[in-house]
Structures are given as structure tokens and as C-alpha cells.
Short mmCIF file of the C-alpha atoms (twelve columns), coordinates in Angstrom:
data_MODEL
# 
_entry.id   MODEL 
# 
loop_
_atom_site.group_PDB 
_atom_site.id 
_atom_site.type_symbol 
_atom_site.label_atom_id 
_atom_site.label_alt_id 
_atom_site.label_comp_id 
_atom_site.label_asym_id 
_atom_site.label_seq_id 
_atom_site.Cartn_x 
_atom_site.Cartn_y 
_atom_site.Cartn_z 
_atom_site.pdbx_PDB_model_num 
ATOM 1  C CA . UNK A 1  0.000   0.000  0.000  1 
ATOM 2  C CA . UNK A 2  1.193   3.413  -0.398 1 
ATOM 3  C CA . UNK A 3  2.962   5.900  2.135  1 
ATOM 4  C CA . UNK A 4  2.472   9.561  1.593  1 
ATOM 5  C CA . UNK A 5  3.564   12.549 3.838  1 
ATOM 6  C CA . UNK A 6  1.287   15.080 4.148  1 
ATOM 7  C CA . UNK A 7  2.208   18.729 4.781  1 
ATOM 8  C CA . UNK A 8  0.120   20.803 6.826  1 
ATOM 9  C CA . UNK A 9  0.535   24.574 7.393  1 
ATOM 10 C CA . UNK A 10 -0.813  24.876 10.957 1 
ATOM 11 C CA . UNK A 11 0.599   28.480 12.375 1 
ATOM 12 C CA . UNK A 12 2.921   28.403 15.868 1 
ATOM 13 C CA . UNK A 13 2.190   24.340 15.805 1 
ATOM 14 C CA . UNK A 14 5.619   24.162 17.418 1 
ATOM 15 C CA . UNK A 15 3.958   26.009 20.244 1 
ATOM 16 C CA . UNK A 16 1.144   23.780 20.883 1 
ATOM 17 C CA . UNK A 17 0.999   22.756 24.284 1 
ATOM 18 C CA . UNK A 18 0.940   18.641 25.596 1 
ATOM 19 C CA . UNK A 19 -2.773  18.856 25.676 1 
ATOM 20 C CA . UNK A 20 -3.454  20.904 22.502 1 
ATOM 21 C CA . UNK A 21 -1.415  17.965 20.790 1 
ATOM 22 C CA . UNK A 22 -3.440  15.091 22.519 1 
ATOM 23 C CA . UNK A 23 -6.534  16.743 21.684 1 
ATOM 24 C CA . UNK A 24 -5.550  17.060 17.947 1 
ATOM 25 C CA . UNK A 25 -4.266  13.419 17.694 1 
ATOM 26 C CA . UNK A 26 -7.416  11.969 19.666 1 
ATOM 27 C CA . UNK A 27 -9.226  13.736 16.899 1 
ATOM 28 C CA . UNK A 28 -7.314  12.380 14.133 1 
ATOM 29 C CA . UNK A 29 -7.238  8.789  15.719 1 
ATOM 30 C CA . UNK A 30 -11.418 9.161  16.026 1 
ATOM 31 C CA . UNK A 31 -11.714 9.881  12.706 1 
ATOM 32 C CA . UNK A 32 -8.953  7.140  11.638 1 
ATOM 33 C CA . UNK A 33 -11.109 4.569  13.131 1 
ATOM 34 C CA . UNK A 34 -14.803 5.460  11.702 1 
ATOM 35 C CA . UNK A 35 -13.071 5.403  8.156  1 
ATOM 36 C CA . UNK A 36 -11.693 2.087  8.467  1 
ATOM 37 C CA . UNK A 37 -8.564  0.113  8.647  1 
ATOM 38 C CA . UNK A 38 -7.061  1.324  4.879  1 
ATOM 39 C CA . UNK A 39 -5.728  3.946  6.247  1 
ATOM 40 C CA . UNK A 40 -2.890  4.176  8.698  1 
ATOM 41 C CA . UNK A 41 -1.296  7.164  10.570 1 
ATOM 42 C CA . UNK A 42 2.467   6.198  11.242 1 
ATOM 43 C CA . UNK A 43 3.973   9.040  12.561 1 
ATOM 44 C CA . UNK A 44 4.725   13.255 12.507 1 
ATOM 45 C CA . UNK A 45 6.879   15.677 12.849 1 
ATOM 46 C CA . UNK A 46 6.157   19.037 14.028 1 
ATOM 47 C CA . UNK A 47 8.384   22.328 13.525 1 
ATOM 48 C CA . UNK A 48 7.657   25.850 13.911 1 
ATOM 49 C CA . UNK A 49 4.619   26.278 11.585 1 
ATOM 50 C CA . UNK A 50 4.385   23.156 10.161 1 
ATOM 51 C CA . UNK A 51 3.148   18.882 10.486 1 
ATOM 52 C CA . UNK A 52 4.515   16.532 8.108  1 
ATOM 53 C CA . UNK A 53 2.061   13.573 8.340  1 
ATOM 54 C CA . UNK A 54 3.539   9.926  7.249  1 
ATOM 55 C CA . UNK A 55 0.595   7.523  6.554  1 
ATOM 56 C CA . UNK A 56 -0.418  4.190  4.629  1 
ATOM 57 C CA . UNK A 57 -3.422  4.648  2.728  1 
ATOM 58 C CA . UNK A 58 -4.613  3.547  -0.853 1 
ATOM 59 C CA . UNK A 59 -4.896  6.788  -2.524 1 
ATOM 60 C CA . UNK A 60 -4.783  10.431 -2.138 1 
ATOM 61 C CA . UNK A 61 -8.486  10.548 -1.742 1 
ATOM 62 C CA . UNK A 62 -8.978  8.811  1.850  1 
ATOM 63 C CA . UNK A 63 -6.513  11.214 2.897  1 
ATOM 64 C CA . UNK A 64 -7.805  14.476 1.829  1 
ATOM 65 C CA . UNK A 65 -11.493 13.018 3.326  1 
ATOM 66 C CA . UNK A 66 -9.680  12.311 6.930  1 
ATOM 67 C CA . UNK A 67 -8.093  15.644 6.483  1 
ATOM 68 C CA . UNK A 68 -11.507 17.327 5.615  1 
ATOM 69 C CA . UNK A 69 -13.253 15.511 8.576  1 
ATOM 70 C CA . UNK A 70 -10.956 16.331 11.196 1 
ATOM 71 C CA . UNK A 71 -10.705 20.012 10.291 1 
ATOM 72 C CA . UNK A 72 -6.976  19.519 9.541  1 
ATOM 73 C CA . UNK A 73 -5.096  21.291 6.444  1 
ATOM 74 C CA . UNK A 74 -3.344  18.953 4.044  1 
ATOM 75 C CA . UNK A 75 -1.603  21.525 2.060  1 
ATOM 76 C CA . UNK A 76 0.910   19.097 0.006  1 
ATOM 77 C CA . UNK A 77 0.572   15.457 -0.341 1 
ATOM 78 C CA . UNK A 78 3.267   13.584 -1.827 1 
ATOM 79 C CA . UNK A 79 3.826   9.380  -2.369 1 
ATOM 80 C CA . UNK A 80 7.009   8.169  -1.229 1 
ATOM 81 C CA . UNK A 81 8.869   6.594  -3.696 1 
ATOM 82 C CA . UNK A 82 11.838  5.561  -1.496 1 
ATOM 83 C CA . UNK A 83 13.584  5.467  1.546  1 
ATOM 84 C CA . UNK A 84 17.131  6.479  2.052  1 
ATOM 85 C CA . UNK A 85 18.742  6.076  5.141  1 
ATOM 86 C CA . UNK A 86 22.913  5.556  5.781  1 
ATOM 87 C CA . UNK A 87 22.531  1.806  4.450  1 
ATOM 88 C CA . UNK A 88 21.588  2.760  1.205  1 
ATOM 89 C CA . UNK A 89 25.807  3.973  1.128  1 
ATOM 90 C CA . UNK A 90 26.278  0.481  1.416  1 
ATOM 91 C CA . UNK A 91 25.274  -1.590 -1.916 1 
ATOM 92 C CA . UNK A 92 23.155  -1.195 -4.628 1 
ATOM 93 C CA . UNK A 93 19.824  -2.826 -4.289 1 
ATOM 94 C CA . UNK A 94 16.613  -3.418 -5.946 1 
ATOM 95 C CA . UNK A 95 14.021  -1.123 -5.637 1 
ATOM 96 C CA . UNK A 96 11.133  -1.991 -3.172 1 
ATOM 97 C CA . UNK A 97 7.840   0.067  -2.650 1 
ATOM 98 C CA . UNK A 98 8.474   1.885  0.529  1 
# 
């Protein structure tokens, strides 16, 4: 199944307190579970203004409807094609869907 990252432009996010981001990822977790188990949220990253979303889902589509649910921008949405990390320095190898 596809990963994407989502971008989200959420102003002073890196301020957020504890509880602001509970509240924002019981949200996202409620809405996760009434649409089902194709899509996945793995795992963000927050900086000053921004989220960058990782998730498993089958198209674009079920992403932009969790985003649209939950209130929550998804202001780029890109597939991942690959994943480097320091053992890709290591050998060429075959291609494998991320």
C-alpha cells in the first residue's frame, strides 16, 4: 500500500501545548477509526509552523477526506517513492515500494 507525507501549514504548531497535541491526535485517531482500517497514521513531525504527516493509505483521496473531517489542512501530499537512510551507502539494491 502506499505511504504519503502530508504537509500541513498549521501556524505556531511548534507552540502547541501537551494537551493541545493530545486533543488534535485523539481527533485524528477518532476519525482514523470510523473510516476504516485502509488507512494508517504512522507518525509526525512538528516544527515551527508546520506537520509533516507519514501515513499508509490507498490513494490520495482517503486522505484528503480524513483531512476534511478532522478540520486539519493537508496543504501538500506527496507518495514516497523511497527510503534512504545511511545503508543505502552500502550496496546497490533493488528497488522496493516503501
Amino acid at each position: 500500500m502506499p505511504k504519503y507525507v502530508i504537509e500541513r501549514d498549521i501556524p505556531a504548531i511548534g507552540d502547541a501545548t501537551p494537551e493541545q497535541i493530545q486533543a488534535i491526535s485523539q481527533k485524528s485517531c477518532s476519525i482514523l477509526r470510523a473510516l476504516g482500517p485502509d488507512i494508517q497514521w504512522l507518525h509526525s513531525y512538528v516544527t515551527g509552523d508546520k506537520m509533516y504527516c507519514v501515513y499508509i493509505a490507498p490513494s490520495e483521496d482517503l486522505i484528503r477526506e480524513h483531512a476534511s473531517q478532522g478540520g486539519f489542512p493537508a496543504n501538500r501530499i506527496s507518495e514516497v517513492k523511497e527510503v534512504v537512510d545511511p545503508t543505502s551507502a552500502e550496496k546497490p539494491r533493488r528497488r522496493v515500494a516503501a
